[in-house]
C-alpha positions in Angstrom: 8.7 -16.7 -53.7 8.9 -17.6 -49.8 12.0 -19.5 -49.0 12.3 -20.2 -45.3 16.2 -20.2 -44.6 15.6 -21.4 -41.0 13.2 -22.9 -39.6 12.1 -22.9 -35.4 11.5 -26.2 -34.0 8.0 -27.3 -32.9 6.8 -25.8 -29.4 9.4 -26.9 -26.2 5.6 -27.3 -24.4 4.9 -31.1 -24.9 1.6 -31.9 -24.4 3.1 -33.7 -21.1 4.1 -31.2 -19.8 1.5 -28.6 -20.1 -0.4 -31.2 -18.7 1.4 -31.5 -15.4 1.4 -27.5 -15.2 -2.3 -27.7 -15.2 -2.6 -30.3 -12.6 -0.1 -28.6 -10.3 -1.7 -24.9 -10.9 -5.3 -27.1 -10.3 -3.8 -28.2 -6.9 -2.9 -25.0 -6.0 -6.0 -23.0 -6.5 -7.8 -25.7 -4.6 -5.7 -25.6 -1.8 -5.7 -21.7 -1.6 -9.9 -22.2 -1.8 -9.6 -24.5 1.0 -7.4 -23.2 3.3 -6.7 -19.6 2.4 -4.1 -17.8 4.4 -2.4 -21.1 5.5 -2.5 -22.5 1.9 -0.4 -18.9 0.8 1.9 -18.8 3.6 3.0 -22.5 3.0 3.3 -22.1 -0.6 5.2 -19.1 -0.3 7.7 -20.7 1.8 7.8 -23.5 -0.1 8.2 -21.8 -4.0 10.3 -18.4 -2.5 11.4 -19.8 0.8 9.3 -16.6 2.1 6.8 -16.7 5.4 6.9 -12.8 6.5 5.0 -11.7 9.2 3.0 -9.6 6.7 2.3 -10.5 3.0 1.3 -6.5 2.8 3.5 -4.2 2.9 3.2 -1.1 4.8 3.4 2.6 3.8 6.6 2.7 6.0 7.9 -0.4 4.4 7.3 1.0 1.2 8.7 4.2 1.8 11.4 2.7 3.2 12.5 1.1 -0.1 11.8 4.1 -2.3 14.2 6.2 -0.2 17.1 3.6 -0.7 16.7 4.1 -4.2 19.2 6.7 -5.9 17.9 9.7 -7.4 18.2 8.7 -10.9 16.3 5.5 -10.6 13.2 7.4 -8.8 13.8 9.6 -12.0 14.1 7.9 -14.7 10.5 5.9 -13.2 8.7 8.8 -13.1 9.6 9.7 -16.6 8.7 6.2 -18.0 5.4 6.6 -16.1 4.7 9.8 -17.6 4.6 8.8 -21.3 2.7 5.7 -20.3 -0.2 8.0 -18.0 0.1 10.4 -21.2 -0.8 8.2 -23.8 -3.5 6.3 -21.1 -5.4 9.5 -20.8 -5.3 10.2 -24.7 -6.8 6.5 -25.0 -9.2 6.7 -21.8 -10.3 10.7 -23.5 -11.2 8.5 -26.5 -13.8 6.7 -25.3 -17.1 8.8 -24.9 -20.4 7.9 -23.3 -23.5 8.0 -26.3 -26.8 8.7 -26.2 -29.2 9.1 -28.6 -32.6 9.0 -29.6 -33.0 6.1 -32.5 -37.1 6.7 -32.8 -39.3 9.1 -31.0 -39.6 8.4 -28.0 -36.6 5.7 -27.8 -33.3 6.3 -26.5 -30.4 4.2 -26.2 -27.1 4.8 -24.7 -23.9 3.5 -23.1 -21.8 4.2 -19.9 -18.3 3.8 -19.4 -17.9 1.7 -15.8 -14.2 0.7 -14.6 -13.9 -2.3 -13.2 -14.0 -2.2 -9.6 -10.9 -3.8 -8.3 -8.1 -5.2 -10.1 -5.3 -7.9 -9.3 -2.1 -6.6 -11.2 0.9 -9.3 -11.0 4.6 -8.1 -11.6 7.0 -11.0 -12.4 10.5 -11.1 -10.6 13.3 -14.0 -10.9 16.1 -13.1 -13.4 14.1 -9.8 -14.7 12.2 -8.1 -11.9 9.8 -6.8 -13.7 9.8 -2.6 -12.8 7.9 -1.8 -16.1 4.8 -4.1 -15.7 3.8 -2.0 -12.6 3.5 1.2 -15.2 1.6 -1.0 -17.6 -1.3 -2.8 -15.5 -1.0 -0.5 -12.2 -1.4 2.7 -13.6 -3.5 2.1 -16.5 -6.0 0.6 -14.2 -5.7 3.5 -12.5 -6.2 5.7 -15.3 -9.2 3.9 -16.4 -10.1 4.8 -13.2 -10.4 1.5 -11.7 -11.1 2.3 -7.2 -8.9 -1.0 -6.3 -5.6 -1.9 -7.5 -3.6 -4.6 -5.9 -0.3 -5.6 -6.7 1.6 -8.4 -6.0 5.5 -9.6 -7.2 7.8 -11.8 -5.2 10.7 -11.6 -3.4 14.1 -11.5 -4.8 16.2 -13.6 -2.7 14.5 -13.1 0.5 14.6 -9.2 -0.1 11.7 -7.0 -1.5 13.1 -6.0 -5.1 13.1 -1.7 -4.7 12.6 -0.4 -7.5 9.4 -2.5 -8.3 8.1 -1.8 -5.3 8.8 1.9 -6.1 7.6 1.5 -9.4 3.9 -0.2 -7.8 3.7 2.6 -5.2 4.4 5.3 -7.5 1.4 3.9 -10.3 -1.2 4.4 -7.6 -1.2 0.7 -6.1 -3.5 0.8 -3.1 -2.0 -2.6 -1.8 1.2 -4.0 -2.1 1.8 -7.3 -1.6 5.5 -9.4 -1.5 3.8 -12.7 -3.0 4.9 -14.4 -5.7 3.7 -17.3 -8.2 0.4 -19.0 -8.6 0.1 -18.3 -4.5 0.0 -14.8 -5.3 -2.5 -14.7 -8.0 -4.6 -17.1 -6.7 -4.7 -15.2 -3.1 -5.9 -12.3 -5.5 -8.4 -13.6 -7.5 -9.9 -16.2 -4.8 -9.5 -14.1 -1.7 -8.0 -14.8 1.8 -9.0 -13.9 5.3 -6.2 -11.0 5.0 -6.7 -10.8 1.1 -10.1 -9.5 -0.3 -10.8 -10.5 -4.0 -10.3 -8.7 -7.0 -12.5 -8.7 -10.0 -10.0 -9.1 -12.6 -5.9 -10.1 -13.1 -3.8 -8.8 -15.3 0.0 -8.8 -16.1 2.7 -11.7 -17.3 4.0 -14.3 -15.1 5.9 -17.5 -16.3 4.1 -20.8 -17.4 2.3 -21.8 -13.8 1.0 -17.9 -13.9 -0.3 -18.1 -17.2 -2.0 -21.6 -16.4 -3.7 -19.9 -13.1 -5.1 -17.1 -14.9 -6.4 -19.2 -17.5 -8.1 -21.8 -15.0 -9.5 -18.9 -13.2 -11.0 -16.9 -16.2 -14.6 -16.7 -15.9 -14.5 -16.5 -11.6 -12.5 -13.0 -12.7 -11.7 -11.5 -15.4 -8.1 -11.4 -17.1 -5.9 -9.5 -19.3 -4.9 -11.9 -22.0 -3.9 -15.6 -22.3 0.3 -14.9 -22.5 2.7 -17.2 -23.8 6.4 -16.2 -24.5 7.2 -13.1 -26.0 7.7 -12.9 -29.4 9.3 -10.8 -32.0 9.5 -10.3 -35.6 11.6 -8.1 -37.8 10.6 -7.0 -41.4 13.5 -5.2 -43.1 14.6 -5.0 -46.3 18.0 -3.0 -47.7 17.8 0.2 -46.0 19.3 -1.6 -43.1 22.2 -4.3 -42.1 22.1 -7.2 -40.6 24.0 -5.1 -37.3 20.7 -3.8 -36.2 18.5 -6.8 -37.1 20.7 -9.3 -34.9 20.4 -6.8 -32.0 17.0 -6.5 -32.7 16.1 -10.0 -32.5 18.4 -10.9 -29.6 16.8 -8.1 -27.4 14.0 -10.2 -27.2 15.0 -13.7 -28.2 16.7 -12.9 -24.3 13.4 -13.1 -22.3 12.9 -16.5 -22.3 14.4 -20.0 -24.2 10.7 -20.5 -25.8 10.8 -17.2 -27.3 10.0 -17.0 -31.2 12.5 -14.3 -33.2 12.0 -13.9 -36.5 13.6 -12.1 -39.5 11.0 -11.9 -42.9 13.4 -10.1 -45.3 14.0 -9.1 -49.1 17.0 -8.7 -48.6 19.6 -11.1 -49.6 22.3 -10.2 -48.0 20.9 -9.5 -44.5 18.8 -13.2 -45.0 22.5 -15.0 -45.8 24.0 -12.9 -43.2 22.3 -13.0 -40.2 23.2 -16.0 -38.9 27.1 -15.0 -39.1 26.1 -12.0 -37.6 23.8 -13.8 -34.1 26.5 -15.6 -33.7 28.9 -12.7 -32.7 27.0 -10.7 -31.1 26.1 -14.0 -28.6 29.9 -14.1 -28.0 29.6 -10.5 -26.1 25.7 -10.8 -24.9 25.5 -11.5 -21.0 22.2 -13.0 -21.6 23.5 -15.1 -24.0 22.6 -18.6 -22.4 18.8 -17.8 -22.7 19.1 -15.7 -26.1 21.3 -18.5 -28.0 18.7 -21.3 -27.3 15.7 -19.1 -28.1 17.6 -18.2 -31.6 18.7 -22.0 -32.0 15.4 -23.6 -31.2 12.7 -20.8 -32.4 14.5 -18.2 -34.5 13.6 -18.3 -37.9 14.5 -16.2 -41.6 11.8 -15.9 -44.0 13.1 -14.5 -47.2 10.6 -13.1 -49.6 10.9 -11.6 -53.3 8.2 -8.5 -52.9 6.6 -6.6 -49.5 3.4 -8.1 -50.5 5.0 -11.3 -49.8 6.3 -10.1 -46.5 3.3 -9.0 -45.5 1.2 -11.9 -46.6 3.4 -13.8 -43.9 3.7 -11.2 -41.2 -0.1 -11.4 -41.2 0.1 -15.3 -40.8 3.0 -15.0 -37.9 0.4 -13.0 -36.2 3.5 -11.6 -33.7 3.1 -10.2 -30.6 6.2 -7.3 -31.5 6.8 -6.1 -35.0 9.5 -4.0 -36.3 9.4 -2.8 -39.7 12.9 -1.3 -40.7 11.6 -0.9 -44.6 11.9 2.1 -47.3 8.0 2.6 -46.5 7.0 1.1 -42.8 3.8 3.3 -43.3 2.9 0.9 -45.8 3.2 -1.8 -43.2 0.8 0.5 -40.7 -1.9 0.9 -43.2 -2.0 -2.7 -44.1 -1.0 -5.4 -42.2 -4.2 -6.7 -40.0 -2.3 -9.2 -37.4 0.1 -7.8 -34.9 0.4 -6.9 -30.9 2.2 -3.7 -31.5 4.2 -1.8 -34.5 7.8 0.2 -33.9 8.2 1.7 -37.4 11.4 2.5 -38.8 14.9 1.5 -37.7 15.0 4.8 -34.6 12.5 3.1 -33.0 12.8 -0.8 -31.1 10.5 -3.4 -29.0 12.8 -2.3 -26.2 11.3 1.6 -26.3 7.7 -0.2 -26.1 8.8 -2.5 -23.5 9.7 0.0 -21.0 9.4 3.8 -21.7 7.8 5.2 -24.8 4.2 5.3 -23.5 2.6 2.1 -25.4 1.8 -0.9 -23.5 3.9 -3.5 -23.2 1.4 -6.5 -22.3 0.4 -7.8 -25.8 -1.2 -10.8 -27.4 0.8 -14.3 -28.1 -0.1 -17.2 -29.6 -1.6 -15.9 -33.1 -4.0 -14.0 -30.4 -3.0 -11.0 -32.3 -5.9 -12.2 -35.2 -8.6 -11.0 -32.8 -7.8 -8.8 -30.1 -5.2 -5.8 -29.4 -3.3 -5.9 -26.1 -3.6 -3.7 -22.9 -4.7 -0.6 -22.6 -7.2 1.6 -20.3 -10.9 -0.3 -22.1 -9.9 -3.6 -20.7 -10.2 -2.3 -17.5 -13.6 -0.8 -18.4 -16.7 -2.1 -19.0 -19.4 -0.8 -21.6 -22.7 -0.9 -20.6 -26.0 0.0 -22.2 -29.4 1.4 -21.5 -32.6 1.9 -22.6 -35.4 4.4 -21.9 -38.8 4.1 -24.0 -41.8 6.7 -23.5 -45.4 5.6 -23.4 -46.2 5.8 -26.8 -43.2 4.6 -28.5 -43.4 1.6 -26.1 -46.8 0.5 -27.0 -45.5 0.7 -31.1 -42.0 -1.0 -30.3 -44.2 -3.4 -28.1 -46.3 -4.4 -31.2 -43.2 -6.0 -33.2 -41.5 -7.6 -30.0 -44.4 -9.6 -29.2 -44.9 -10.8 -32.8 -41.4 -11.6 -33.0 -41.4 -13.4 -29.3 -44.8 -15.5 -30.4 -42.2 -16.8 -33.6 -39.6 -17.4 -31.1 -42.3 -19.3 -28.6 -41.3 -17.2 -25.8 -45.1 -16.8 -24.0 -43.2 -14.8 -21.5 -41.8 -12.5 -23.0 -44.5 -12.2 -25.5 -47.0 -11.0 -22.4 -43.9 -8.2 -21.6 -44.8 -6.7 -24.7 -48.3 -7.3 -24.4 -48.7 -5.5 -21.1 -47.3 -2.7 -22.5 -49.2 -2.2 -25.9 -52.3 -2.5 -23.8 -51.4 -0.1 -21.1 -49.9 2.5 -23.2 -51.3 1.5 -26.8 -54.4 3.7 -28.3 -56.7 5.1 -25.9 -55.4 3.8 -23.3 -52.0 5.1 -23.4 -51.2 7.6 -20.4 
């Protein structure tokens, strides 16, 4: 049996209001179409209270805010950007060029192309953002995408260091201290000062989200985020210790973010709540963290893993821990999830910023048909085709009988040409 011990309220999104994000974000790209520089400077001003005489930032500038950094911080970046390039170029290795002959005389293949520039954006505000620049700027680069821009705003008039760092250190080819929709519309539209990119990628709050969205098609994006989301499936091997700190570690990124516990356990199901509650007393993020857990935290207690499963499939999570007797279980059959951290030694947190994984995953039940970042969205797979004589004059035979069913005169006569040019005796 499923019993749902708490439930999370409805979406905080009212239909109102996602409507006055998308008339605002609307307003803004058109503006930035319209009036390009001017339109970003203004905007800029008016959203971060910055108008710089440079949106760019120069090598000088840049190298300027790595060398205030302490040792340690430089450090600990370029080890978090190892495991991340690691696992990029196991992933990127993985995907092979084919070619092969299907009948005589017909081959097909495919090429691996990188996308030719990219638009990576880095939130700041409360959580500057450091580990996004791993995840989009250097697996773009991996991929081995020419172009990477990357944009994040200001933090309180000042460039934020280590992001900057962090950007610089990827491979970013530009850097720029923009921040919002401003910022990723500059990117994906273009400026006078800010050429285009072919494709965004990275999180951003509700107005970034919104832009990216309203500009898919134009370019291409990463995914359609919404808040971050995390569920734990544990049974008695653990306590309800490590599942609190689990769910609170990402209950803290924002007040709209889902956390919940799907359990067999009784104890940890009854116990949980007991358990939130004093470890908010002590967390510093605990204003964000307690309203996520009050308004969107839920515990799912189930009698069997089958049961768990059945609804950790439905939850379709973005981050899923499975602290269980047998999490391998869990890898080898659930179907719907962003990213797995099996067993208790490992956490979201690990994923979030250093283990080598990517952090930018699907939201949203998005998780039910595609996987999140990673080197092949930044590339594109594209076929060909080579046909000699004879084979083209026996292929052409079927594609214009099949065209004449279709009505296509047109491309009935492409075949046609073909099966008399290189067909019987008059083949070359």
């Amino acid at each position: 049996m499923i019993r749902y011990l708490k439930k999370g309220a409805e979406s905080a999104e009212t239909a109102e209001y996602d409507r006055k994000v998308r008339q605002t974000v609307e307003g803004i790209l058109a503006d930035v179409e319209a009036r390009g520089d001017t339109a970003v400077r203004e905007l800029s001003q008016k959203f971060d209270k910055w108008s710089p005489a440079s949106f760019r930032l120069s090598q000088d500038e840049i190298q300027g805010l790595i060398d205030s950094l302490p040792a340690q911080v430089i450090e600990d970046i370029k080890f978090a950007q190892a495991q991340i390039r690691r696992f990029a170029e196991v992933q990127r290795a993985s995907m092979q060029d084919v070619e092969v002959e299907t009948l005589p005389g017909v081959t097909l293949g495919h090429k691996h192309i990188p996308v030719e520039s990219v638009g990576c954006y880095i939130p700041g505000g409360r959580y500057p953002m450091v580990a996004s620049a791993h995840m989009s700027v250097l697996t773009a680069k991996v991929a081995g995408v020419p172009r990477v821009v990357a944009c994040t705003p200001p933090l309180n008039g000042v460039a934020p260091a280590a992001t900057v760092a962090a950007m610089a250190m990827a491979g970013a080819d530009e850097i720029y201290l923009l921040g919002g929709i401003q910022a990723v519309a500059a990117m994906a539209i273009g400026t006078e000062t800010v050429k285009p990119v072919d494709m965004l990628v990275g999180p951003g709050n509700a107005f970034v989200a919104e832009a990216k969205r309203q500009l898919y098609g134009r370019v291409g994006i990463d995914l359609f985020a919404g808040p971050t989301e995390t569920l734990v499936i544990a049974d008695d091997t653990v306590d309800a210790e490590i599942c609190a700190t689990d769910l609170l570690g990402q209950a803290e990124h924002g007040p709209t973010s889902p956390a919940v516990l799907l359990t067999t356990s009784k104890k940890i199901a009854e116990g949980i709540e007991d358990e939130i509650q004093r470890q908010l007393k002590v967390l510093p993020t605990a204003d964000i963290a307690s309203v996520s857990w009050r308004d969107h935290g839920q515990v799912i207690l189930c009698d069997t893993e089958q049961e768990m499963l059945q609804v950790a499939d439905d939850i379709a999570s973005e981050h899923v821990q499975v602290m269980t007797r047998d999490p391998i279980w869990f890898r080898d059959n659930m179907r719907n999830y962003g990213a797995l951290f099996l067993g208790p030694e490992t956490n979201v947190a690990y994923g979030d910023k250093v283990i080598g994984t990517n952090h930018t995953l699907p939201t949203k039940k998005a998780a039910r048909y595609t996987g999140g970042l990673w080197v092949g969205k930044f590339i594109k797979t594209c076929t060909w085709q080579q046909v000699k004589p004879e084979a083209s004059a026996m292929i052409g035979e079927y594609c214009s009988r099949l065209c004449a069913i279709e009505n296509f005169a047109g491309h009935k006569e492409q075949a046609d040409i073909r099966v008399r040019r290189y067909g019987g005796k008059n083949a070359a």
